[in-house]
N, C-alpha and C positions, 0 to 999 in steps of 0.2 A: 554496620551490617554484621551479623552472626556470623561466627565461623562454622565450619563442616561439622559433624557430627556423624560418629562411628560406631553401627551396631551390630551387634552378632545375634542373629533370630535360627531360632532353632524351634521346629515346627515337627512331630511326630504325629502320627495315623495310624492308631493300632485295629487290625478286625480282628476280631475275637467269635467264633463258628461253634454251632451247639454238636454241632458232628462235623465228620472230617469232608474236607473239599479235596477233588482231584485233581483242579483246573481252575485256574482264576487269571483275566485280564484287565489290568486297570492304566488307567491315566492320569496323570500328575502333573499339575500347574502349578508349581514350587519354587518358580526362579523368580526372585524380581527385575525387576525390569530397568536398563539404564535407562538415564534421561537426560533431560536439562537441571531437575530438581535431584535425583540419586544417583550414583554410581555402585554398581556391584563390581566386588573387590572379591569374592570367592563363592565360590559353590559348591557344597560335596551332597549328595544323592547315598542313603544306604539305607539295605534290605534286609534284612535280617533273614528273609529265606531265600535262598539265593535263585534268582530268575534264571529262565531258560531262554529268554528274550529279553533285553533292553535295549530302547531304541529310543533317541533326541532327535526332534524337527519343530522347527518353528509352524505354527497352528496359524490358519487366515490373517489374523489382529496382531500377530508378530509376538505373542506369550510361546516361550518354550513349553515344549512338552516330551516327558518321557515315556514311556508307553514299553509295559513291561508281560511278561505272563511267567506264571510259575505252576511248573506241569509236575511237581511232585507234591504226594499227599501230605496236607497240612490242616490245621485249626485254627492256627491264628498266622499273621506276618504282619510287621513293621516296615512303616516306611517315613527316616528321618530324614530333613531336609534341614542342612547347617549354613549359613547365608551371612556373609559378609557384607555390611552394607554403607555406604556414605553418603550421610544425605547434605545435601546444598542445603544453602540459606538461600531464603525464599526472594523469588524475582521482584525485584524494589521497583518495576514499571509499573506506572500508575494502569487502573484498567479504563477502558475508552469506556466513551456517554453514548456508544451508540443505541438505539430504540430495540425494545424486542422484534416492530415490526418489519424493520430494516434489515433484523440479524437474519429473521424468515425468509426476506425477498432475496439477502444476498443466497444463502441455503438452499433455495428454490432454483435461482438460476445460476450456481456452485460454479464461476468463470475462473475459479483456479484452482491448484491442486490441493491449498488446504481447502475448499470450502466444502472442494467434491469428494473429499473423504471424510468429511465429519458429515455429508449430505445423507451415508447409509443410516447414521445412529438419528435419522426422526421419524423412523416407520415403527410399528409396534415389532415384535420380536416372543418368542413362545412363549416366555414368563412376564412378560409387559402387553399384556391387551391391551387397547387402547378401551377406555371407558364412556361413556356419556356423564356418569356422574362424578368421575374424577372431573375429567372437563371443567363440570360445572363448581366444583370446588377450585379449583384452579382457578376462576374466570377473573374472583376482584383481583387479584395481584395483578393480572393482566392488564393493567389504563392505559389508554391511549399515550402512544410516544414515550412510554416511562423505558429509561435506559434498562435492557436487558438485565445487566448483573444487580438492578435494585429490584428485577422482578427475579431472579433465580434466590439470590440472598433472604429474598420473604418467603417461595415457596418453602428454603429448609428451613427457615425459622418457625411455620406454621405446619410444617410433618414432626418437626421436634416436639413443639407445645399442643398439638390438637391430637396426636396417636403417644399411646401408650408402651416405653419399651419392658417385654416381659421375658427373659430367656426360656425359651421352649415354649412359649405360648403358640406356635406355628410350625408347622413341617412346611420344605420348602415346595414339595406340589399341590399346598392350597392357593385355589385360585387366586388372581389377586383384587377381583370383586371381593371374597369373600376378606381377606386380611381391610381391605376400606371400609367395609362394613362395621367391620369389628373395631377399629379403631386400636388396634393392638399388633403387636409382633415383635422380634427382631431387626439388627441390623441389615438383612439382608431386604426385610418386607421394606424400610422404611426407604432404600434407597431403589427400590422397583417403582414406589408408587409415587416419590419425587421425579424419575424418570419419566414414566407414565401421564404424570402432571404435563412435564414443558413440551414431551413428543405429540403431545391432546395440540397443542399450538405451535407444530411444524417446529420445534426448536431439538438443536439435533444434543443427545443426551447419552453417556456411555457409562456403563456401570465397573468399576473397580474392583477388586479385590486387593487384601492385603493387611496391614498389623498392624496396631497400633502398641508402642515403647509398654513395656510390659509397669512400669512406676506411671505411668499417665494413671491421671484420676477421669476417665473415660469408660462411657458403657461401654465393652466391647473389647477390651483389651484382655491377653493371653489366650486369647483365640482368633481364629481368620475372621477379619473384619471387614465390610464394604461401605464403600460409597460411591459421591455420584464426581462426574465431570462433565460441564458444560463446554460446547463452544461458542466463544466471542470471538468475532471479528478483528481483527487488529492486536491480537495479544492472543489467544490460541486455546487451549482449554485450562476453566479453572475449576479445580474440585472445589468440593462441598461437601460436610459429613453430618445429612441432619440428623444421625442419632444424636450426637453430642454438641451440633449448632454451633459448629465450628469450619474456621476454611482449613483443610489438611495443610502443614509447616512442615516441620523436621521432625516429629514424632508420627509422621504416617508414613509405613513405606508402603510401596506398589507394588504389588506381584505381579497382578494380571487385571489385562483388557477387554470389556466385549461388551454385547448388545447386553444382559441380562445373566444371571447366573450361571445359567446352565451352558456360556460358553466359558466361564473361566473356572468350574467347579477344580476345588483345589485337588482332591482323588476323587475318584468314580472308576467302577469296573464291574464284571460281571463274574457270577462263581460256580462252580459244576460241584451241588450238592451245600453241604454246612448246615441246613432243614431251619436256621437261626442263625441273625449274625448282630452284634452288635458292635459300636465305632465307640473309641475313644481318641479324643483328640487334644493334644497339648501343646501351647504355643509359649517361647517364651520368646522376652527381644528386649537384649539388653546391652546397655552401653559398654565399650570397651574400656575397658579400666586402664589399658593403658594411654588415653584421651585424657583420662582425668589425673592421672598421677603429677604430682606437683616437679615442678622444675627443680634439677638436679644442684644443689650449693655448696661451695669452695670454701 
C-alpha cells in the first residue's frame, strides 16, 4: 500500500472590470473536502479588497461555502484560496459483481440511508437534461446483467475516446444537447454527459469538482478540474475521470459535491456596474517538499 501524500493547492480568481463597480456579491467553493480518501490539514481564505461581509456555512451536499460582498468602489479583487491537503492511498477493497440492473432496483427502493442519498443524484438537474439520444448512445454498454462498474468503466472509456477535449471550445451555459452533438468540450462537458449517460438508466451519478497535482501529465491540470462519481452498492461511490480515462488516486483532490456544475461552481457573483469583466484563474497543487526531503544521516 502507498503512503499518504501531502499537497499544498493554491487556487487564485482574479476579475478584472472595464470600469469601476460599486457592489459585488460572490460565492466561493474553495475548501476541499475530508474523507475516507483526503484529509484537509489547513485552509486560509484571502481578498485582496477587503469585504464588508464574509460569511462560512456548509451548502445542501455539505461543500463549504463563503459568501462575501465588497461595498467599496473597485475594478478588479482577488480571491486566493491556500489548501493543505493529504491524500490516503486508495481503498485496496475489491469492488462488488453486482448488475447495473440490481444497482437500479436497489436505488429505486433506497431501504437505507446510503442508498437514499445517492437515490437524489439519478434525476436530471439544470445542467444535466436527460436526453433521448444520449440514452441511445449509452444503451450498448448497457447488456443484460453486466456488473455495474464494467458498464460505468466503459461509459468513461467511450466519453474519453468518442468526444474531443478542446480548452475553451465551450462556455459552460451551452446546452448539453448541443456539446453531444458536437462531440467536443471541456472537462466540465465530458463529465455532465457521462453523468447524463448512467442518470438516462436510473443509476445515481454526482458530479465533482477539484485539481488535479499540478506535474500530472493530465488534460486539466493547474486549473479546476471535474469529474464524475458513481454509486455502487456494497462499497459506496467510485469516481471516474473520463477526460483522462482514469479512476481519481492520490493526484485528484476533491473540493466540492453536487448534482452538476452549477451547484459546486468554484466563484460566481453578481456586480453593480464594471460595463466588462473579464476572470483570470490560476491553480497550482503542489507536493510538499517537506514529504520528499531525504532522511536525516549521522
Amino acid at each position: 500500500m502507498s503512503d499518504p501524500i501531502r499537497y499544498r493547492a493554491t487556487h487564485v480568481t482574479r476579475y478584472l472590470y472595464g470600469q469601476p463597480v460599486s457592489q459585488c456579491l460572490s460565492e466561493a467553493r474553495l475548501t476541499p473536502l475530508s474523507s475516507s480518501r483526503q484529509r484537509l490539514l489547513d485552509f486560509h481564505l484571502a481578498i485582496d479588497t477587503a469585504p464588508a461581509m464574509l460569511d462560512r456555512r456548509l451548502d445542501y451536499f455539505g461543500n463549504e461555502v463563503h459568501a462575501l460582498s465588497i461595498s467599496q468602489t473597485h475594478q478588479r479583487f482577488a480571491i486566493t484560496a491556500v489548501s493543505t491537503i493529504e491524500m490516503l492511498p486508495p481503498d485496496p477493497a475489491p469492488l462488488p459483481g453486482i448488475s447495473w440492473e440490481d444497482t437500479r432496483a436497489l436505488l429505486a427502493a433506497h431501504p437505507d440511508d446510503a442508498s437514499l442519498a445517492a437515490y437524489e443524484f439519478t434525476f436530471q438537474s439544470p445542467f444535466v437534461t436527460l436526453l433521448p439520444e444520449l440514452e441511445d448512445w449509452a444503451r450498448p454498454s448497457f447488456q443484460p446483467r453486466r456488473p455495474v462498474v464494467e458498464v460505468v468503466q466503459e461509459l468513461s472509456r467511450r466519453v474519453h475516446d468518442e468526444f474531443v477535449y478542446r480548452p475553451k471550445s465551450t462556455t459552460i451555459d451551452m446546452p448539453l444537447a448541443e456539446v453531444f452533438k458536437n462531440r467536443l468540450g471541456v472537462c466540465q462537458d465530458f463529465a455532465h454527459i457521462l453523468i447524463g449517460a448512467l442518470r438516462s438508466f436510473h443509476l445515481a451519478a454526482r458530479y465533482v469538482s477539484g485539481y488535479l497535482r499540478s506535474d500530472a501529465e493530465y488534460q486539466g491540470a493547474e486549473a479546476s478540474h471535474a469529474w464524475v462519481s458513481v454509486f455502487v452498492p456494497g462499497y459506496g461511490w467510485l469516481d471516474l475521470d473520463p477526460t483522462n480515462r482514469v479512476i481519481p488516486r492520490q493526484g485528484h483532490v476533491t473540493v466540492a459535491l453536487g448534482r452538476d456544475y452549477g451547484d459546486v461552481t468554484p466563484v460566481k457573483g453578481v456586480a453593480l456596474g464594471g460595463e466588462t469583466q473579464a476572470v483570470e484563474v490560476e491553480v497550482k497543487v503542489l507536493r510538499e517538499q517537506s514529504l520528499q526531503a531525504p532522511a536525516a544521516t549521522v
